[in-house]
Residue frames as qw, qx, qy, qz and C-alpha x, y, z in Angstrom:
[[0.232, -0.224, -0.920, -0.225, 4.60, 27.92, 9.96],
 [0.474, 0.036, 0.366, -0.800, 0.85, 28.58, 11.33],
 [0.134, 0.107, 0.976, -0.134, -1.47, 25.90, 12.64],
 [0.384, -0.287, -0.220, -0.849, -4.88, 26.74, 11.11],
 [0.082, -0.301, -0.857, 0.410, -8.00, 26.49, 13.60],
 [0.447, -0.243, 0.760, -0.404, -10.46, 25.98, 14.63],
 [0.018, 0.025, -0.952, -0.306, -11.54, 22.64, 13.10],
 [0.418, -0.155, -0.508, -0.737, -14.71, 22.44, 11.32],
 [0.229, 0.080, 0.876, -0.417, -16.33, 19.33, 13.15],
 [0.557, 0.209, -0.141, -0.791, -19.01, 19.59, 10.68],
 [0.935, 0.121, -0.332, -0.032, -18.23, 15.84, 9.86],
 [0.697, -0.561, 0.413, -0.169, -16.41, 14.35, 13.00],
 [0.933, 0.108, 0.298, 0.171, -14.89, 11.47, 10.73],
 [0.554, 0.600, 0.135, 0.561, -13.16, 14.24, 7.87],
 [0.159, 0.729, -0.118, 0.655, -12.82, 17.26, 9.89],
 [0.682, -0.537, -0.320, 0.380, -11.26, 16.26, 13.48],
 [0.353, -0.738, 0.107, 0.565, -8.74, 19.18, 12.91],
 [0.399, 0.747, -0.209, -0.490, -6.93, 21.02, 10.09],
 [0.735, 0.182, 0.588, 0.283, -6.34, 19.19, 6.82],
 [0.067, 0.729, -0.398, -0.553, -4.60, 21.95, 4.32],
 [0.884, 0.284, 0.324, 0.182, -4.62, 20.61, 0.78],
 [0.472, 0.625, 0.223, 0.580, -3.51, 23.28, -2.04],
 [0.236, -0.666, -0.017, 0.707, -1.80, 26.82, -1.99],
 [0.618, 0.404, 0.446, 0.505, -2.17, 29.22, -4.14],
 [0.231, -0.367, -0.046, 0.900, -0.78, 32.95, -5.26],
 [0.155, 0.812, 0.172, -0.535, -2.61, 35.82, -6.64],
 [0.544, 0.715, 0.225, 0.377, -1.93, 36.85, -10.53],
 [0.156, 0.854, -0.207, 0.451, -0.17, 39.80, -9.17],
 [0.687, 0.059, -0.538, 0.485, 1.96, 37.61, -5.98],
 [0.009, 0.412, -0.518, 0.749, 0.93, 39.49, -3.17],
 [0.615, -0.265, 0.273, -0.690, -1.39, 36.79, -1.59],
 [0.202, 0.252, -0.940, -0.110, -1.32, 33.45, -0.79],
 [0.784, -0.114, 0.152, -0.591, -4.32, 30.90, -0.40],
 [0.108, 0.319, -0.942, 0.007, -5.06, 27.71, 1.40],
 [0.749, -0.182, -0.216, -0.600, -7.74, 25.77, 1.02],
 [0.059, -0.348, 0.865, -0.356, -8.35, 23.97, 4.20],
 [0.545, -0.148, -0.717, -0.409, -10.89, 20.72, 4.24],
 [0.413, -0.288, -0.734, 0.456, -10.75, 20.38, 7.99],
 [0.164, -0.204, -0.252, 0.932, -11.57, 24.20, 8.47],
 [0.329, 0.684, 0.648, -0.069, -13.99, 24.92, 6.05],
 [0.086, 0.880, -0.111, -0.454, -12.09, 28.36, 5.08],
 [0.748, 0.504, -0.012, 0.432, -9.80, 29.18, 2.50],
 [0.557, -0.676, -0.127, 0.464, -7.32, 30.85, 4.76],
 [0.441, 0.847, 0.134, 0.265, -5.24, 34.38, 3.31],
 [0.609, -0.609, 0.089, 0.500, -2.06, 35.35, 3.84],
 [0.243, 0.899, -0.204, -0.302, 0.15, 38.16, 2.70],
 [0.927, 0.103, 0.110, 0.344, 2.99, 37.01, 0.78],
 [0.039, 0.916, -0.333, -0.220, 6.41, 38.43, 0.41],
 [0.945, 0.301, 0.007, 0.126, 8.10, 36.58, -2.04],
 [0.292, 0.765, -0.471, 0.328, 11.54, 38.51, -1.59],
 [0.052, -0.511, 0.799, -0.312, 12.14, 36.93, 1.74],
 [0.436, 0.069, -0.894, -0.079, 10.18, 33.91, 1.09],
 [0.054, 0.076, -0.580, 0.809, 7.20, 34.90, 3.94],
 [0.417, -0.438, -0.655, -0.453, 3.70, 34.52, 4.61],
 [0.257, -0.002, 0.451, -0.855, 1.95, 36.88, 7.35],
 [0.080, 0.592, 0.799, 0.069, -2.37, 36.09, 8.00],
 [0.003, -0.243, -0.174, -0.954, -3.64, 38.86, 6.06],
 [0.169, 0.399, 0.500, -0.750, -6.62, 41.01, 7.45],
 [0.878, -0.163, 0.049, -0.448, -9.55, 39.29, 6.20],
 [0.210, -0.429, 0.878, -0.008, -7.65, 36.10, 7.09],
 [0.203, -0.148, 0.938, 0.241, -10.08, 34.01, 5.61],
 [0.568, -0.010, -0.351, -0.744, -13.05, 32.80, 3.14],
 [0.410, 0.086, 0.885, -0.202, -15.34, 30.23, 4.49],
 [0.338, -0.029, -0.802, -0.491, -17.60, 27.78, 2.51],
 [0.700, -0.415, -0.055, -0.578, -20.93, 26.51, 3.49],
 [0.792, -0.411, 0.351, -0.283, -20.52, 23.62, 6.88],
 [0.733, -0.148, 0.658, -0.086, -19.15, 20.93, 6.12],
 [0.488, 0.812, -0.214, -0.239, -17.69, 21.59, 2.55],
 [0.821, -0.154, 0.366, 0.410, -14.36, 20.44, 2.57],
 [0.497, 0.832, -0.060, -0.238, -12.77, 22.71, 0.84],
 [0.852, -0.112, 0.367, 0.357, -9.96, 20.99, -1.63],
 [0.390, 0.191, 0.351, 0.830, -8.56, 22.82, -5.07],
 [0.077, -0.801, -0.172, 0.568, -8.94, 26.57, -5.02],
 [0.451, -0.022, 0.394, 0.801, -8.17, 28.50, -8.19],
 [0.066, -0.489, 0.049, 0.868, -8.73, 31.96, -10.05],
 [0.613, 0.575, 0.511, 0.181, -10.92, 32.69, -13.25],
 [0.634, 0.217, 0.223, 0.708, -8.99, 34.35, -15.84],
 [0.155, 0.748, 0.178, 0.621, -10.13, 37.64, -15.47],
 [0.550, 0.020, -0.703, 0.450, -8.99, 37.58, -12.02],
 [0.246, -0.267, 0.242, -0.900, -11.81, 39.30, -9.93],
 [0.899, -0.151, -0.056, -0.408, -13.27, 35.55, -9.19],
 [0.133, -0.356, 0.911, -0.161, -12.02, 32.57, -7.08],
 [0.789, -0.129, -0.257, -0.544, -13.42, 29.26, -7.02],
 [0.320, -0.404, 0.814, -0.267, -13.01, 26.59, -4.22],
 [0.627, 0.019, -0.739, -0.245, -13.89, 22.59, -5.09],
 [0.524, -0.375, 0.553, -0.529, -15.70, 21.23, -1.70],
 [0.006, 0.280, -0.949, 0.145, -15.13, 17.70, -1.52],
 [0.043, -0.020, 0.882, -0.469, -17.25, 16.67, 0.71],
 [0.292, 0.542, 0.447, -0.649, -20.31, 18.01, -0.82],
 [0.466, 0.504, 0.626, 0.371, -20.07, 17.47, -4.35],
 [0.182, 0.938, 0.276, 0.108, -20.25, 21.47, -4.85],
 [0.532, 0.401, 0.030, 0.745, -18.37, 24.28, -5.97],
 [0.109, -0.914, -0.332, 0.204, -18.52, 28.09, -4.03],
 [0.341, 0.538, -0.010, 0.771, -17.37, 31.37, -5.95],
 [0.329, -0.773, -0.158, 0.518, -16.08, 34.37, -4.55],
 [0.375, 0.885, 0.050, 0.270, -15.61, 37.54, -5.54],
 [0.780, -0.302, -0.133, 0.532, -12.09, 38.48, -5.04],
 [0.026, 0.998, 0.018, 0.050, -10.87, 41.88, -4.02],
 [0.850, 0.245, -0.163, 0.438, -7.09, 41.90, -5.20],
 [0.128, 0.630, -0.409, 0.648, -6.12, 45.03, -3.30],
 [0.642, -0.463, 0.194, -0.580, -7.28, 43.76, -0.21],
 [0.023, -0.239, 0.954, -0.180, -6.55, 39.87, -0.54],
 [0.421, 0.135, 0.403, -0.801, -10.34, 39.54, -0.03],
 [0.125, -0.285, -0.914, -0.259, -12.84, 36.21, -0.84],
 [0.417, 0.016, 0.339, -0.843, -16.33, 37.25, -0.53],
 [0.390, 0.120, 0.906, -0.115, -18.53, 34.36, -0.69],
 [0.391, 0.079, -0.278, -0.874, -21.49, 34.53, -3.64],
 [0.867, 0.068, -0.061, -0.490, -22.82, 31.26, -4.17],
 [0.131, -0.357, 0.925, -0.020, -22.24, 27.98, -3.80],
 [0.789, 0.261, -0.256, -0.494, -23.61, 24.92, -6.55],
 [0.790, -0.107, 0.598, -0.079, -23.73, 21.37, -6.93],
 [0.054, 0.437, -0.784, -0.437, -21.60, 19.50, -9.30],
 [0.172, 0.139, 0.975, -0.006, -23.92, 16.75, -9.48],
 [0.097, -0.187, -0.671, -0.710, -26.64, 16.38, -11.99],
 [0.523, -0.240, 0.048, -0.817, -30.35, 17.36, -11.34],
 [0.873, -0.027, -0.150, -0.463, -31.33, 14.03, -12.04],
 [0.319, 0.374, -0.805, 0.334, -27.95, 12.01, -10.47],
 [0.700, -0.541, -0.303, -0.354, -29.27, 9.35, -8.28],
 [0.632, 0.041, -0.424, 0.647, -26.43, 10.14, -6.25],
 [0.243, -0.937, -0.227, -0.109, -27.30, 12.50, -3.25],
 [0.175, -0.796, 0.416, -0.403, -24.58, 14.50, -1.05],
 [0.736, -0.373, 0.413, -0.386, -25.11, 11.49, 1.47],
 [0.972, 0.062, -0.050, -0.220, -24.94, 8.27, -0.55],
 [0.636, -0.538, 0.545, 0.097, -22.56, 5.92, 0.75],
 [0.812, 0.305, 0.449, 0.214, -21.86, 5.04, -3.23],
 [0.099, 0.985, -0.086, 0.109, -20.70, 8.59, -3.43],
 [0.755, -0.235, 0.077, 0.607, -16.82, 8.70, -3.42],
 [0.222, 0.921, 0.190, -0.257, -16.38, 12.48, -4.16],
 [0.657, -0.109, 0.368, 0.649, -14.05, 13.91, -7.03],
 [0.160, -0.763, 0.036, 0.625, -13.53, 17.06, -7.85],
 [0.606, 0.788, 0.001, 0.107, -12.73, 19.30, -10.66],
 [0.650, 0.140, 0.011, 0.747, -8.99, 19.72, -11.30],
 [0.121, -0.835, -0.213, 0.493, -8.00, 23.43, -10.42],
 [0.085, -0.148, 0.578, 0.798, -6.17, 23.67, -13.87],
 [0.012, 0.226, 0.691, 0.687, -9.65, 23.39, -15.20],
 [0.005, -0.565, -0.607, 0.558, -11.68, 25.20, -12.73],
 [0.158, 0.646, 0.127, -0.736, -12.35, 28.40, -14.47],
 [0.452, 0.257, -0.547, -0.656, -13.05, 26.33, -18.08],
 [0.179, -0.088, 0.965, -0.170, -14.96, 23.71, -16.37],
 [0.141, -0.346, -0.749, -0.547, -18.58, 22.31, -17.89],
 [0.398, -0.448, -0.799, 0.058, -19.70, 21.88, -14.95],
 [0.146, -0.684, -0.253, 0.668, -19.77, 25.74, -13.63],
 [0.266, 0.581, 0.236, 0.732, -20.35, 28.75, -15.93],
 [0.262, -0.566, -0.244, 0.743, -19.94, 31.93, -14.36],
 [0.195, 0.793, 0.420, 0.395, -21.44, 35.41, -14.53],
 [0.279, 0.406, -0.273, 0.826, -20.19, 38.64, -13.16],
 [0.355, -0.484, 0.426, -0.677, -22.66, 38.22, -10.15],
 [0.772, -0.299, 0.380, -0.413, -23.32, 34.55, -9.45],
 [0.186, 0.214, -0.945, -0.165, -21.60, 30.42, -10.49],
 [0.763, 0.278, 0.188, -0.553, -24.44, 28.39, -12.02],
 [0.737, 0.011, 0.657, 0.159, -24.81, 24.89, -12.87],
 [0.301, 0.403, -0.580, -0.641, -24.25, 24.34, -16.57],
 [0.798, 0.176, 0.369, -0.443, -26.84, 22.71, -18.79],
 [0.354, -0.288, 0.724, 0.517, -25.86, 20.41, -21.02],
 [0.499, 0.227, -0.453, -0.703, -27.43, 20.50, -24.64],
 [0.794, -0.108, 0.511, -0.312, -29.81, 18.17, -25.30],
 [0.215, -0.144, 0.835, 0.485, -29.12, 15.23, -27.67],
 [0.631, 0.458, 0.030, -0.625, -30.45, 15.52, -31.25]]
């Protein structure tokens, strides 16, 4: 077992210390990821599934922007992108993932929330909710390019 640290404190109320939601493995099972809301990271660990193990791999972790929260973490099919759902912030942050290596490299990081939502980050009517990580990498609300994750527009009605 390993205690992740050191606790965000970005938000004092959400991130007193670690708060681990989701794990998840690599397309090819030699890496595990946890996306921690207390930490801000997505922590990396090697994985040896034969004896049922998990070492912190070297990068040991991806971090999101302050006070994210990261919560559901998952892979776009072509597996050389990750995407992490931040809670706390209503926004999404890709990484490029480097599969020999284990490696998240931050790119960007967007807002789920409409241009014109009179919901901010902040508002105290805000009760954040995520995308599902089954439907991260076919979600509306992100489209992805091979160098950055942009909002998606919706058509207009005709």
């Amino acid at each position: 077992m390993y205690q992740h640290e050191p606790a965000s404190k970005a938000n004092p109320k959400r991130q007193e210390g670690p708060h681990a939601h989701s794990i998840n493995v690599d397309a090819g099972n030699q890496f595990a990821f946890a996306a921690d809301l207390g930490c801000d990271r997505v922590f990396i660990y090697k994985l040896d599934a034969a004896q049922g193990k998990i070492t912190p791999n070297t990068p040991a972790f991806g971090t999101v922007p302050a006070g994210g929260g990261p919560r559901h973490f998952a892979f776009h099919p072509n597996g050389k992108y990750a995407y992490v759902c931040n809670e706390m912030t209503c926004t999404v942050t890709a990484f490029e993932y480097d599969a020999a290596r284990g490696a998240l490299t931050e790119k960007d990081t967007v807002s789920t929330l409409p241009e014109a939502s009179p919901l901010t980050r902040s508002s105290p009517l805000l009760r954040p909710r995520c995308i599902p990580a089954a439907s991260l990498p076919m979600c509306p609300t992100v489209a992805t390019t091979p160098s950055r994750c942009m909002p998606w527009t919706r058509p207009a009605a005709s």
